[in-house]
SEKE-738546 format. One record per atom (N, C-alpha, C): residue in three letters; atom name; x, y, z. Coordinates in nm, 2 decimals, always signed. Layout:
N
code, site, X, Y, Z
ALA, CA, X, Y, Z
...
//
This chain:
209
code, site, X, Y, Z
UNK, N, -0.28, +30.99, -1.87
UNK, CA, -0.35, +31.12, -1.90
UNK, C, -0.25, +31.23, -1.87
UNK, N, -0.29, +31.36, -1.93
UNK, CA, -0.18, +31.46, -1.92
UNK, C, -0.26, +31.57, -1.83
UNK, N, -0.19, +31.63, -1.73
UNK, CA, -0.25, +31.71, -1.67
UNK, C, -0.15, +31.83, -1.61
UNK, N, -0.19, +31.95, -1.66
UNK, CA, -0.08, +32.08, -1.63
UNK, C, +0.05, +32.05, -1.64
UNK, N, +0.10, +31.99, -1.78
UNK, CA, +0.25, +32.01, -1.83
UNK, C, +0.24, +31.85, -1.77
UNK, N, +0.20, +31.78, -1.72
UNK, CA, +0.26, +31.62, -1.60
UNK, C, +0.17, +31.55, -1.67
UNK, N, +0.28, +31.42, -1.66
UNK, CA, +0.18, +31.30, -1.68
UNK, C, +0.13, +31.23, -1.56
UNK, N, +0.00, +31.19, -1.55
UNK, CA, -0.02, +31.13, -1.45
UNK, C, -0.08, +30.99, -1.50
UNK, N, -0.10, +30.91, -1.41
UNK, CA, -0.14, +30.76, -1.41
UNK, C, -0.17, +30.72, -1.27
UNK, N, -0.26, +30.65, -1.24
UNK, CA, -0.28, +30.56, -1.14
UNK, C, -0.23, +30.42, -1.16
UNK, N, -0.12, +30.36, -1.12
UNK, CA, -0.04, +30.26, -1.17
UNK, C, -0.19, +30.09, -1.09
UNK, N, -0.25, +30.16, -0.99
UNK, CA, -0.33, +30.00, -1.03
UNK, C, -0.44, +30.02, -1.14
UNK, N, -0.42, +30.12, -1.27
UNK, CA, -0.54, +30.13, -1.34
UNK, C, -0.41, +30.11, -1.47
UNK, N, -0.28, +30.08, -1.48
UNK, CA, -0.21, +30.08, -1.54
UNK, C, -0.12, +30.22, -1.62
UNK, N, -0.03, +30.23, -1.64
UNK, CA, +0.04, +30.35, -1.68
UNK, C, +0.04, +30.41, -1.83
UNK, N, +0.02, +30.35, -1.92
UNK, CA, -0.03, +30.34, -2.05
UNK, C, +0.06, +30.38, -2.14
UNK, N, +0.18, +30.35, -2.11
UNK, CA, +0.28, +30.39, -2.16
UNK, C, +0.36, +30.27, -2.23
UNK, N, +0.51, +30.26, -2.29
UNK, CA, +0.55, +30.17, -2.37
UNK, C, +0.63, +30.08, -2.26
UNK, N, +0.64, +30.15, -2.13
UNK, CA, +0.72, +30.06, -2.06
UNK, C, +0.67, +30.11, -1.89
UNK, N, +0.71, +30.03, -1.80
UNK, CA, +0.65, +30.10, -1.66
UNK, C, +0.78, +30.16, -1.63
UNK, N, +0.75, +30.30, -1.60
UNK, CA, +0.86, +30.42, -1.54
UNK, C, +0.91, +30.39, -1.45
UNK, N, +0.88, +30.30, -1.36
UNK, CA, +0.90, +30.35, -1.24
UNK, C, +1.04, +30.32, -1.16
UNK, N, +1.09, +30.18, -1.22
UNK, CA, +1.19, +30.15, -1.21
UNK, C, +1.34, +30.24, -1.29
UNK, N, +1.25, +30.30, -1.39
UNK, CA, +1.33, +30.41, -1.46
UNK, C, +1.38, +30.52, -1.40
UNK, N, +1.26, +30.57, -1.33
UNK, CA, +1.22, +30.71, -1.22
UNK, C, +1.36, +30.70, -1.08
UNK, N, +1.36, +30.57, -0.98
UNK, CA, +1.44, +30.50, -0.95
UNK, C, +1.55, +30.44, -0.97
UNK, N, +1.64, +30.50, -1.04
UNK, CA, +1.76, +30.51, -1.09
UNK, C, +1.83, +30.59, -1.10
UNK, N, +1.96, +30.56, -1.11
UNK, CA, +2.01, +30.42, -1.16
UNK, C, +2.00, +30.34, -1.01
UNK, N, +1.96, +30.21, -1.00
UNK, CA, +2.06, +30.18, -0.93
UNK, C, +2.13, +30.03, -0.88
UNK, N, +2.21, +30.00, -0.82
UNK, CA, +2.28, +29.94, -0.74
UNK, C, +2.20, +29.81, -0.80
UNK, N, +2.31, +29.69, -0.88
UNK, CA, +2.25, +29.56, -0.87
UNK, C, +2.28, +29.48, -0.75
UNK, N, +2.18, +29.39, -0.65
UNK, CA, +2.26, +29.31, -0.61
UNK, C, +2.25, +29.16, -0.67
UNK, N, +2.40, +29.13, -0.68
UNK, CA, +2.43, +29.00, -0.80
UNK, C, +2.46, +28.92, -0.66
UNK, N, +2.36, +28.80, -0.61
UNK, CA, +2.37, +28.74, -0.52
UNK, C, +2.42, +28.57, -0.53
UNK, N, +2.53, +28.56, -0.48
UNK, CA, +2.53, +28.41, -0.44
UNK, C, +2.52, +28.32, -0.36
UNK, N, +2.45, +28.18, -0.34
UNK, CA, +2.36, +28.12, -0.27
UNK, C, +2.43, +28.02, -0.25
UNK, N, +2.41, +27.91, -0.16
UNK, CA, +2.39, +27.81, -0.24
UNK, C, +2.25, +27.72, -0.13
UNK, N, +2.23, +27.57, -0.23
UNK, CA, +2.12, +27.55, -0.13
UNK, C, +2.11, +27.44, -0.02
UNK, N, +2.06, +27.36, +0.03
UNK, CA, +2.11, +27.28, +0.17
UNK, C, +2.20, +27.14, +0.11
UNK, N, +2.18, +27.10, -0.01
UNK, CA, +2.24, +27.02, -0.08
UNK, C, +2.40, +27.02, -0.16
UNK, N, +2.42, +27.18, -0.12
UNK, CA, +2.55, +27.25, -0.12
UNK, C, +2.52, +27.29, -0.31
UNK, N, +2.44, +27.34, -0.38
UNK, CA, +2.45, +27.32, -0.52
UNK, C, +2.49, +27.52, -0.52
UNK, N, +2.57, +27.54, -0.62
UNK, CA, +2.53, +27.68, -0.63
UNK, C, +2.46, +27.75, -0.67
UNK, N, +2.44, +27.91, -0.64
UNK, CA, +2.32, +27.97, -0.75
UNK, C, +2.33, +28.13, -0.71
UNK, N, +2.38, +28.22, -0.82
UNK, CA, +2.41, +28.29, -0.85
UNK, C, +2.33, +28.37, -0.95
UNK, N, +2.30, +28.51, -0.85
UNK, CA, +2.17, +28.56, -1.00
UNK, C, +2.15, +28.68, -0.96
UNK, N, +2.11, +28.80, -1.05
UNK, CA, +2.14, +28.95, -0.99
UNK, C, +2.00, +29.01, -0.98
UNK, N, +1.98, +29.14, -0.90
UNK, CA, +1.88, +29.13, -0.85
UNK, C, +1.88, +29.31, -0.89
UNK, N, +1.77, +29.36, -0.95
UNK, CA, +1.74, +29.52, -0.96
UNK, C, +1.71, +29.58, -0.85
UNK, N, +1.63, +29.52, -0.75
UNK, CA, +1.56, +29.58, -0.64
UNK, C, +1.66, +29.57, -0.57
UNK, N, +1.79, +29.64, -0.48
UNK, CA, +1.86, +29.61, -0.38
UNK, C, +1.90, +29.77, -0.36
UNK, N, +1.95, +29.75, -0.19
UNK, CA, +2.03, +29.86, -0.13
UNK, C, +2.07, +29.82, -0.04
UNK, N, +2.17, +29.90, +0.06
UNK, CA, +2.19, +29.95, +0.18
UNK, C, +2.11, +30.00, +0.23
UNK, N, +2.07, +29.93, +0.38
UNK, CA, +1.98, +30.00, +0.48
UNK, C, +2.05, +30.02, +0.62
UNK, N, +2.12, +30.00, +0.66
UNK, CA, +2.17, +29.99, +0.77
UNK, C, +2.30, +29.99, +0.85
UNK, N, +2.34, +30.07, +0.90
UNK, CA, +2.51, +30.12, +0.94
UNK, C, +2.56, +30.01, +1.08
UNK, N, +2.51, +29.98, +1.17
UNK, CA, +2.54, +29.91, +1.29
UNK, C, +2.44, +29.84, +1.32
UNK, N, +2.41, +29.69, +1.28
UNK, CA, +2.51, +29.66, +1.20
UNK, C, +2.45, +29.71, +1.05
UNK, N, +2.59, +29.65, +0.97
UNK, CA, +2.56, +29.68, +0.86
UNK, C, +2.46, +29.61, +0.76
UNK, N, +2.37, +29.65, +0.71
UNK, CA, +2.21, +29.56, +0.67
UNK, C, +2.21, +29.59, +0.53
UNK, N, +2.19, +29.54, +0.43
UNK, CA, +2.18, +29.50, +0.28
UNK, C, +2.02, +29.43, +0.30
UNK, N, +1.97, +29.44, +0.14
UNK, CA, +1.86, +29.36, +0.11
UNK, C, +1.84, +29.35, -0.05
UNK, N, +1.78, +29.31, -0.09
UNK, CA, +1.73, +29.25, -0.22
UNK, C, +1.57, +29.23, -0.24
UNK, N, +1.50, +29.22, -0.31
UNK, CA, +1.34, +29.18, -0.37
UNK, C, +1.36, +29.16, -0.47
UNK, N, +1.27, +28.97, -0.42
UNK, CA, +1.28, +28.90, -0.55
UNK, C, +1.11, +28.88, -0.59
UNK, N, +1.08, +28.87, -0.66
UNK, CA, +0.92, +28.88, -0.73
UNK, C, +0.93, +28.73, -0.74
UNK, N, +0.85, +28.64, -0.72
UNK, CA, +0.85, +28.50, -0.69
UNK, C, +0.94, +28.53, -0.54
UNK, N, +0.87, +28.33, -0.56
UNK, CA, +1.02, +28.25, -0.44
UNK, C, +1.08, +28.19, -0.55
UNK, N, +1.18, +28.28, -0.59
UNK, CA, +1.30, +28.19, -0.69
UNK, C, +1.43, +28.11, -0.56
UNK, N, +1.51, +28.11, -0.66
UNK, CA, +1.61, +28.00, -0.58
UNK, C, +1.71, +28.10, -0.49
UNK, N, +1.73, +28.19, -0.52
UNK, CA, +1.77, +28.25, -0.43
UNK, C, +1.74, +28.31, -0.33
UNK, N, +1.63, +28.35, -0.29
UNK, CA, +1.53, +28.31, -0.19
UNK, C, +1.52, +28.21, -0.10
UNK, N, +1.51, +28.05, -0.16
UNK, CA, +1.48, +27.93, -0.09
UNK, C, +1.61, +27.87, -0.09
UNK, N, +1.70, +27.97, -0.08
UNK, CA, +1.84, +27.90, -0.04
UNK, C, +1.91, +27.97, +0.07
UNK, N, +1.88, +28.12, +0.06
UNK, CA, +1.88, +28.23, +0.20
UNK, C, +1.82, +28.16, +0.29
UNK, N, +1.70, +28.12, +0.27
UNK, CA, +1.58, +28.09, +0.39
UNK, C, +1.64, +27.97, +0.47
UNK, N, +1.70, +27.85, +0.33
UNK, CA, +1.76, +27.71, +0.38
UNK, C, +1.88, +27.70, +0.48
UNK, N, +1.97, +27.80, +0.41
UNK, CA, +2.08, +27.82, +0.50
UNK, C, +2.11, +27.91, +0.55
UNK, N, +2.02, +28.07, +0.57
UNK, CA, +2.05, +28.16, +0.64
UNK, C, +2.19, +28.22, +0.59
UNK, N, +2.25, +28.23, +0.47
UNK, CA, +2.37, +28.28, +0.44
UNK, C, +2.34, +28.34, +0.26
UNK, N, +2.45, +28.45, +0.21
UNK, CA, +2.41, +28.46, +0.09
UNK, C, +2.53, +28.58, +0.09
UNK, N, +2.64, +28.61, -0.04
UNK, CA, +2.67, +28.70, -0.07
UNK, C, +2.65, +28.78, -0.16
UNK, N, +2.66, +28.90, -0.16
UNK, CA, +2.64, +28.98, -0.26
UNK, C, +2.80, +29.04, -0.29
UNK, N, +2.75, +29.10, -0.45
UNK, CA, +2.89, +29.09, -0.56
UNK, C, +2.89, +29.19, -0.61
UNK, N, +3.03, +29.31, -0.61
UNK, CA, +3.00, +29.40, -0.67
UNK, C, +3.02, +29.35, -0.77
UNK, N, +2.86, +29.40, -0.91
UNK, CA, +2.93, +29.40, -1.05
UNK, C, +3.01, +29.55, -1.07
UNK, N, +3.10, +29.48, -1.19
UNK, CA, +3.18, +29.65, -1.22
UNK, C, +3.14, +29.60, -1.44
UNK, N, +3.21, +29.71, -1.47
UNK, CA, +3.15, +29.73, -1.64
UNK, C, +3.21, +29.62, -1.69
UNK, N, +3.35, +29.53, -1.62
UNK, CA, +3.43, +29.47, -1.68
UNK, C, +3.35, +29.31, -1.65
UNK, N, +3.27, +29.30, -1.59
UNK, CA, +3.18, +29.18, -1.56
UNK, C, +3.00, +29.16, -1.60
UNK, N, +2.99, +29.26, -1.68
UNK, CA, +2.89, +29.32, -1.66
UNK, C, +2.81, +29.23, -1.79
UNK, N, +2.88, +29.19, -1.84
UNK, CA, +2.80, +29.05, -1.95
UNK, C, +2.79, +28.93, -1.90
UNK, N, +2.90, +28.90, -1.79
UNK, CA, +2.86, +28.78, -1.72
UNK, C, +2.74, +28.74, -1.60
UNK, N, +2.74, +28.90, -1.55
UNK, CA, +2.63, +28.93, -1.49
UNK, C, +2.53, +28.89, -1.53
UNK, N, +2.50, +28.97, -1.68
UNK, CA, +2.43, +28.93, -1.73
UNK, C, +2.37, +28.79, -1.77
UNK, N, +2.45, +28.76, -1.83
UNK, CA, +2.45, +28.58, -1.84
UNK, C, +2.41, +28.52, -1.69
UNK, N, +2.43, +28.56, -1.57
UNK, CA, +2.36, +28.49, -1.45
UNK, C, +2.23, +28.50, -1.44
UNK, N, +2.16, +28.61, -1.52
UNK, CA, +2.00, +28.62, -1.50
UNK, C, +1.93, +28.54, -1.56
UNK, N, +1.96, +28.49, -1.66
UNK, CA, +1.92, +28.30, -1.76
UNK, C, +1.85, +28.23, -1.64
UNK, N, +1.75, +28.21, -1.73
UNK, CA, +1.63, +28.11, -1.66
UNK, C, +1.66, +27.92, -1.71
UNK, N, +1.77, +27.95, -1.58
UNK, CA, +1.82, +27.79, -1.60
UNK, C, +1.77, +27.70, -1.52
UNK, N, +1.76, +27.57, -1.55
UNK, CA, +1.67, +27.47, -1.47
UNK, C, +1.77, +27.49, -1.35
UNK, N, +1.66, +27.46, -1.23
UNK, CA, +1.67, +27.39, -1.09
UNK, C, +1.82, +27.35, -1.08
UNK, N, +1.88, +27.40, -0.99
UNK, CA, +2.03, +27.32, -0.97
UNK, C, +2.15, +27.34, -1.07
UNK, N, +2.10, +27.40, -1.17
UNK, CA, +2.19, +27.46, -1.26
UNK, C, +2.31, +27.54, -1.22
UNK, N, +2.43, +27.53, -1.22
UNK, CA, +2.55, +27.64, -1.18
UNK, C, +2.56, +27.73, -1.28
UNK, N, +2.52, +27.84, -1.25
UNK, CA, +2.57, +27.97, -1.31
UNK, C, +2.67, +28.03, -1.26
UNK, N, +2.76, +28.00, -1.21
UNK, CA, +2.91, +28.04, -1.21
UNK, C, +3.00, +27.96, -1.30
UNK, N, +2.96, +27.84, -1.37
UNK, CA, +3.01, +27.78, -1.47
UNK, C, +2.91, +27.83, -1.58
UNK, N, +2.81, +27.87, -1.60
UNK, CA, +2.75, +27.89, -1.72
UNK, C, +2.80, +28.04, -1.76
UNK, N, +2.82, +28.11, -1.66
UNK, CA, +2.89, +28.21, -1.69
UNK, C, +3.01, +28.24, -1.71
UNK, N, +3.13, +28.13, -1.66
UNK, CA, +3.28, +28.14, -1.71
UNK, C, +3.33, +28.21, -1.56
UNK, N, +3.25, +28.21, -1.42
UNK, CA, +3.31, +28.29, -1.35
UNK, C, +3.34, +28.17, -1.22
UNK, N, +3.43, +28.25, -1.14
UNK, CA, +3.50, +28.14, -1.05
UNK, C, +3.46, +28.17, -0.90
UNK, N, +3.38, +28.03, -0.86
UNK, CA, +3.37, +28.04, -0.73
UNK, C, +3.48, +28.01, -0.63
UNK, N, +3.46, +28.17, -0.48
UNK, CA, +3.56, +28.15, -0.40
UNK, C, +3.53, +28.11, -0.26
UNK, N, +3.57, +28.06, -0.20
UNK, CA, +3.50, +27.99, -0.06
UNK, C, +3.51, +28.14, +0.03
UNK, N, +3.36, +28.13, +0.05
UNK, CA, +3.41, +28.24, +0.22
UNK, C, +3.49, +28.23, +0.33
UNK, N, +3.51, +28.35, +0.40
UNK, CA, +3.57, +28.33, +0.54
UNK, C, +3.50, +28.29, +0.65
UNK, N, +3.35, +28.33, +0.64
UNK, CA, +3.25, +28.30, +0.76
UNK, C, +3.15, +28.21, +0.69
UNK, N, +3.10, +28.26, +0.56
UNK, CA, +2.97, +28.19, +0.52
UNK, C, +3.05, +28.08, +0.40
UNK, N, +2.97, +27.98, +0.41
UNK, CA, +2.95, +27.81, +0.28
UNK, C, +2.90, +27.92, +0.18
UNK, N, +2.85, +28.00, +0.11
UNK, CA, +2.80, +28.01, -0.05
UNK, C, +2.95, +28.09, -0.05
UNK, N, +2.96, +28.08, -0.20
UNK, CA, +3.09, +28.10, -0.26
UNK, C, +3.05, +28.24, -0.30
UNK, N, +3.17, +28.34, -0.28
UNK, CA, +3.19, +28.43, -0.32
UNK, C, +3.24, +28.47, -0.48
UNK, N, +3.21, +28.59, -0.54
UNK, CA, +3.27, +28.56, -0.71
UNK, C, +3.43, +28.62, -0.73
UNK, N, +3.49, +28.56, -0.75
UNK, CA, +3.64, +28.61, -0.73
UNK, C, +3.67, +28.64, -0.81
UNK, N, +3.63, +28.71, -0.92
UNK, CA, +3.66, +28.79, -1.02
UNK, C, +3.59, +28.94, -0.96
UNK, N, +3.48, +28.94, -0.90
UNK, CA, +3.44, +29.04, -0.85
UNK, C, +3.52, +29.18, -0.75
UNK, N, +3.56, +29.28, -0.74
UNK, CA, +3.67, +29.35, -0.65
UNK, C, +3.59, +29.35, -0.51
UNK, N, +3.49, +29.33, -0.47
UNK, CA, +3.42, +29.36, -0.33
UNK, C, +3.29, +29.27, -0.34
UNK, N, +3.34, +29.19, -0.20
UNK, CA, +3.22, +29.10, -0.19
UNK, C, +3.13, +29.13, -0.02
UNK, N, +3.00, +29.13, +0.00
UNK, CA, +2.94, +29.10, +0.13
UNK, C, +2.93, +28.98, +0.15
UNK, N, +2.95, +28.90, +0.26
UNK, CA, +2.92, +28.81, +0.32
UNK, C, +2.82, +28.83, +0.46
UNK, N, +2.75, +28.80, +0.38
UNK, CA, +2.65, +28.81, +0.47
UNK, C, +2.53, +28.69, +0.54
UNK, N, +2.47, +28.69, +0.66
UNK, CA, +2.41, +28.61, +0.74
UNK, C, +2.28, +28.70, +0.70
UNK, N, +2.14, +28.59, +0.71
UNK, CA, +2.01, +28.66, +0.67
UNK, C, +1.97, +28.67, +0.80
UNK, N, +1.85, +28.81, +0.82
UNK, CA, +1.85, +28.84, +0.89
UNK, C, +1.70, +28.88, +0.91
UNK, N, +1.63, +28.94, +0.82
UNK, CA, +1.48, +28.86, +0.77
UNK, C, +1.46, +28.86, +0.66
UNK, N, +1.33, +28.80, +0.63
UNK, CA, +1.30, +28.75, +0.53
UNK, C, +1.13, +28.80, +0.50
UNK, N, +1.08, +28.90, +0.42
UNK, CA, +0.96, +28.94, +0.48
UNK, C, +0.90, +28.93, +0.32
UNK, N, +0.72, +28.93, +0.35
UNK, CA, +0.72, +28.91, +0.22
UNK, C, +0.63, +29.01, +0.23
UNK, N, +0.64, +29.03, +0.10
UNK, CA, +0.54, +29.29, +0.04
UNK, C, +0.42, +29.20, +0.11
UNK, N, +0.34, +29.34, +0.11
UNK, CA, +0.24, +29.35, +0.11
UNK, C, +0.16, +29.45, +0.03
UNK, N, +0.01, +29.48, -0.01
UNK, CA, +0.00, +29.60, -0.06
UNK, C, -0.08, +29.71, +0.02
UNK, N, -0.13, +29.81, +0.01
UNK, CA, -0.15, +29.87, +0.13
UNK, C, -0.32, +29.86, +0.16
UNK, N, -0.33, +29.76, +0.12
UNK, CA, -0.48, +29.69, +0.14
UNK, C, -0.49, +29.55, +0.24
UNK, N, -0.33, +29.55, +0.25
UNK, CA, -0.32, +29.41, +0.36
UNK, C, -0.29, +29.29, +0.26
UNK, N, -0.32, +29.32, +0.13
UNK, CA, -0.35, +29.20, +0.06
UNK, C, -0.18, +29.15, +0.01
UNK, N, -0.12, +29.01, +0.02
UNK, CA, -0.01, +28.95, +0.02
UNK, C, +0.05, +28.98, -0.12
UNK, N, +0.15, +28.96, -0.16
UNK, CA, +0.25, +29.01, -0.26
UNK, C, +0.30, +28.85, -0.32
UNK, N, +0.38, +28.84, -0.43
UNK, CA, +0.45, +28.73, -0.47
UNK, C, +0.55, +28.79, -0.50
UNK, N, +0.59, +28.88, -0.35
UNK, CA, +0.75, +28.94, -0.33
UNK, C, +0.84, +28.96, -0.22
UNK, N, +0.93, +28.93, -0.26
UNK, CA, +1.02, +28.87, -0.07
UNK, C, +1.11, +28.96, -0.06
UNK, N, +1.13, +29.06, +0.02
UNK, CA, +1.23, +29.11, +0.10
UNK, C, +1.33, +29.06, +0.12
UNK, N, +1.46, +29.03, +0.09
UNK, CA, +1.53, +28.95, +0.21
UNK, C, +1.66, +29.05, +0.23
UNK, N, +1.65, +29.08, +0.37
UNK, CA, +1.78, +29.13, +0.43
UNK, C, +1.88, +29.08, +0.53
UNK, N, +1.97, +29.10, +0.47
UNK, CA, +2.12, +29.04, +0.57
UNK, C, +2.19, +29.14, +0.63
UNK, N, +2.25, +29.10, +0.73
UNK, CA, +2.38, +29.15, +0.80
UNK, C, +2.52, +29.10, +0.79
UNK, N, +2.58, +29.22, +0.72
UNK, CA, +2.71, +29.22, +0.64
UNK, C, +2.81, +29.14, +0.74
UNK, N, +2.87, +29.05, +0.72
UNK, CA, +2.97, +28.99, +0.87
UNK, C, +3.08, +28.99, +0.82
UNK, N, +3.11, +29.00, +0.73
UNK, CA, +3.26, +29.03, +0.66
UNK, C, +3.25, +29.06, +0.55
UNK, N, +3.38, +29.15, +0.49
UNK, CA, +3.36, +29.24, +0.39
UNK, C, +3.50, +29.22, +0.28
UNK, N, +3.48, +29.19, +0.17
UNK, CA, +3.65, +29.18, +0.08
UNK, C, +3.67, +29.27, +0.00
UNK, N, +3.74, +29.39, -0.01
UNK, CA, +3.76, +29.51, -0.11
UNK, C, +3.89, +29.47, -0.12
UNK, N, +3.92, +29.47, -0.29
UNK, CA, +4.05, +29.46, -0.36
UNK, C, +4.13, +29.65, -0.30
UNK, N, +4.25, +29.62, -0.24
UNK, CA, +4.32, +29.70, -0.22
UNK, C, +4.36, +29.84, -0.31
UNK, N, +4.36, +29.79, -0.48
UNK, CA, +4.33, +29.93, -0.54
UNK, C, +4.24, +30.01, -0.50
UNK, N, +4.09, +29.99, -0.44
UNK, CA, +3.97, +30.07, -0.47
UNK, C, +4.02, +30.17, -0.34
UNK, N, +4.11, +30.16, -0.25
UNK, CA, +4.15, +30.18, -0.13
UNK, C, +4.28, +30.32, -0.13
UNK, N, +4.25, +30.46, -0.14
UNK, CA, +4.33, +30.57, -0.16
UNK, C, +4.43, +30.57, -0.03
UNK, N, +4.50, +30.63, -0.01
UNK, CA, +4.64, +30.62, +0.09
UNK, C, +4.58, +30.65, +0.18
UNK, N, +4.47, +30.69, +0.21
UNK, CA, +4.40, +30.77, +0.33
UNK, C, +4.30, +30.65, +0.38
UNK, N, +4.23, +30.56, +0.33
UNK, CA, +4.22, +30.44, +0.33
UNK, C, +4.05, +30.52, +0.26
UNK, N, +4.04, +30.56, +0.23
UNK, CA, +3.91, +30.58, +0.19
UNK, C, +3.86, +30.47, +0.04
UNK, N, +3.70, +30.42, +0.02
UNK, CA, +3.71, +30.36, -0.09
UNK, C, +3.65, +30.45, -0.19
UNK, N, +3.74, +30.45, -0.30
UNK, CA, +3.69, +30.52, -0.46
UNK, C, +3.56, +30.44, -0.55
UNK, N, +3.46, +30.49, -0.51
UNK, CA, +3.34, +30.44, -0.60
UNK, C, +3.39, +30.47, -0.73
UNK, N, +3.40, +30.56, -0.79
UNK, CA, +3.44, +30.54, -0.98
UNK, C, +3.52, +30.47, -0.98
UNK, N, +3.65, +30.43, -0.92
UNK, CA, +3.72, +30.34, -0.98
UNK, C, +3.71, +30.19, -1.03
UNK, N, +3.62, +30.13, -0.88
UNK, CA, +3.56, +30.08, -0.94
UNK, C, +3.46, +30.00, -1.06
UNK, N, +3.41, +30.16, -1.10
UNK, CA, +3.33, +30.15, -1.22
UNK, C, +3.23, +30.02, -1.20
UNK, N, +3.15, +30.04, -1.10
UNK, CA, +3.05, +30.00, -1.08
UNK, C, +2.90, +29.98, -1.18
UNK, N, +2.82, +29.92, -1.19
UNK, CA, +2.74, +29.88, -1.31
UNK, C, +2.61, +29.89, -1.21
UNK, N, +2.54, +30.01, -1.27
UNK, CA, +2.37, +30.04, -1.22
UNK, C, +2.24, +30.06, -1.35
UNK, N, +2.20, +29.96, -1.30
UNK, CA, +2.07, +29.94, -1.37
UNK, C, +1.94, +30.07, -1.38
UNK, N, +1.88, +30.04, -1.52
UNK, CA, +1.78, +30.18, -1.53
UNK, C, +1.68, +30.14, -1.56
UNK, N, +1.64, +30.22, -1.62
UNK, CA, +1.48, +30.14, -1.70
UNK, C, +1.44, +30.08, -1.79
UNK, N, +1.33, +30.04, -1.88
UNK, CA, +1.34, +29.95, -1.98
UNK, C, +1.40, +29.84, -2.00
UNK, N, +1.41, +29.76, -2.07
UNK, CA, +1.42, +29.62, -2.08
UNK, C, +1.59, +29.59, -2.06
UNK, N, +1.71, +29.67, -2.09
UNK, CA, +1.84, +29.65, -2.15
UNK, C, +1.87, +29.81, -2.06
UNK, N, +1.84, +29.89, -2.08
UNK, CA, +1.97, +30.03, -1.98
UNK, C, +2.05, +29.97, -1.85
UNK, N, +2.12, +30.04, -1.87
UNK, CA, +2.27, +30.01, -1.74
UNK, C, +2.34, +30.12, -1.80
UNK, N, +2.42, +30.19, -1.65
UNK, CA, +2.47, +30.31, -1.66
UNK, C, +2.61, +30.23, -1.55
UNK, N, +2.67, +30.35, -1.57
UNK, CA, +2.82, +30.36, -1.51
UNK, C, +2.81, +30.50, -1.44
UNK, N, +2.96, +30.49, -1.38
UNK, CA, +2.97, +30.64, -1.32
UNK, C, +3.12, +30.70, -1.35
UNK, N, +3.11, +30.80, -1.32
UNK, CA, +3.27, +30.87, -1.35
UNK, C, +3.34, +30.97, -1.24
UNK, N, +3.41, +30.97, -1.21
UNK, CA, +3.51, +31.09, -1.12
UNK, C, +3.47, +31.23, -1.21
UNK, N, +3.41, +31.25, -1.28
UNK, CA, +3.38, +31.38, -1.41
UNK, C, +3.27, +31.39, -1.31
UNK, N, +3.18, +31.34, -1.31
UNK, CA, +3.05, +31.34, -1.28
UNK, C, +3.07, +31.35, -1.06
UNK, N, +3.09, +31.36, -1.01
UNK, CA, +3.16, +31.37, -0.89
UNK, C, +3.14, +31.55, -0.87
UNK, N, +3.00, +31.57, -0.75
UNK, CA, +3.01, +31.71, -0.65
UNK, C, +3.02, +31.66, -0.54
UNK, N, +3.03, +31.73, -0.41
UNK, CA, +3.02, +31.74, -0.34
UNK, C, +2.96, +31.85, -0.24
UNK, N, +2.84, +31.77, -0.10
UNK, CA, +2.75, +31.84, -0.07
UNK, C, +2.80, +31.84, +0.07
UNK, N, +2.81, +31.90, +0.18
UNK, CA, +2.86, +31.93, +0.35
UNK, C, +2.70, +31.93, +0.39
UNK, N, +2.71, +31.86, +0.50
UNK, CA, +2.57, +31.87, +0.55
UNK, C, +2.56, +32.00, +0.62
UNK, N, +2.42, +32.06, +0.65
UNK, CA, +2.42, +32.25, +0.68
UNK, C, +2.49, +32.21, +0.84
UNK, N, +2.51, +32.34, +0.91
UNK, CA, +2.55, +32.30, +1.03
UNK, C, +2.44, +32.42, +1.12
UNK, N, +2.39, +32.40, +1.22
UNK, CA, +2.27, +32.46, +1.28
UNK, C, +2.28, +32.49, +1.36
//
């Protein structure tokens, strides 16, 4: 419905629109393209819309996955999982990891990409990728909605225990350059993905009081 210039919707009465906003509204952002593997050592590799940074000391990452897919029940098995930066130049193989491949399938071979052994954790890191987390899980929680009533959606957050940044992304000052990377953030609709630019780059000083 339209009401004073706004669209509104009650999203449990549905949005009525050609696509749900909301993940649109929520953007761009941050994939996490996660690798697993499971207690049988198989690998599995698959990227995730719902992720961020939550947490400085230690450092805390997370992901939601809608089901218990395999990346999920491989966190949970072995308590380990990295995450991968995609950049634009990976960004179809990425793609190619979200394929709904049977059980035990490697998508690091279905995608032409090369697994690298960690320094701390067993799931292989993507070594084509310029920055990887290695990270230990740390919980595992599943939604809820604000009726109490359970979700068929898992939280899972880690604590970052080691960190691999390719030495370009790294200025003389040691700082890391987010555009250069050219990192790959997801939008709305079925297919958008955006990039970023040093063009596009302000800067804001927090007020002082």
């Amino acid at each position: 419905m339209t009401t004073e210039n706004r669209y509104f919707y009650e999203p449990s009465k549905g949005h009525g629109l050609a696509h749900d906003p909301l993940n649109a509204i929520v953007a761009p952002r941050p994939i996490g393209w996660i690798s697993s593997r499971n207690a049988q050592g198989q690998r599995n590799l698959a990227p995730y819309s719902f992720f961020n940074c939550f947490n400085y000391k230690p450092p805390i990452i997370g992901f939601a996955s809608t089901g218990w897919k395999d990346s999920v029940a491989n966190i949970v098995d072995t308590g380990e999982f990295v995450w991968n930066l995609t950049t634009r130049s990976l960004a179809e193989k990425m793609n190619q990891t979200s394929a709904m491949l049977p059980r035990g399938e490697n998508e690091f071979a279905f995608a032409g990409l090369t697994p690298k052994s960690g320094t701390i954790v067993k799931a292989e890191l993507v070594a084509e990728s310029p920055v990887n987390f290695e990270c230990k899980l740390s919980q595992c929680i599943q939604l809820t909605a604000a009726n109490g009533d359970k979700i068929d959606t898992w939280l899972v957050l880690g604590e970052v225990v080691a960190v691999h940044i390719a030495k370009h992304l790294l200025d003389s000052d040691g700082v890391y350059q987010t555009a250069l990377a050219e990192p790959v953030l997801r939008a709305g609709g079925p297919s958008a993905y955006y990039g970023i630019s040093e063009a596009l780059r302000f800067d804001l000083h927090r007020p002082q009081v």
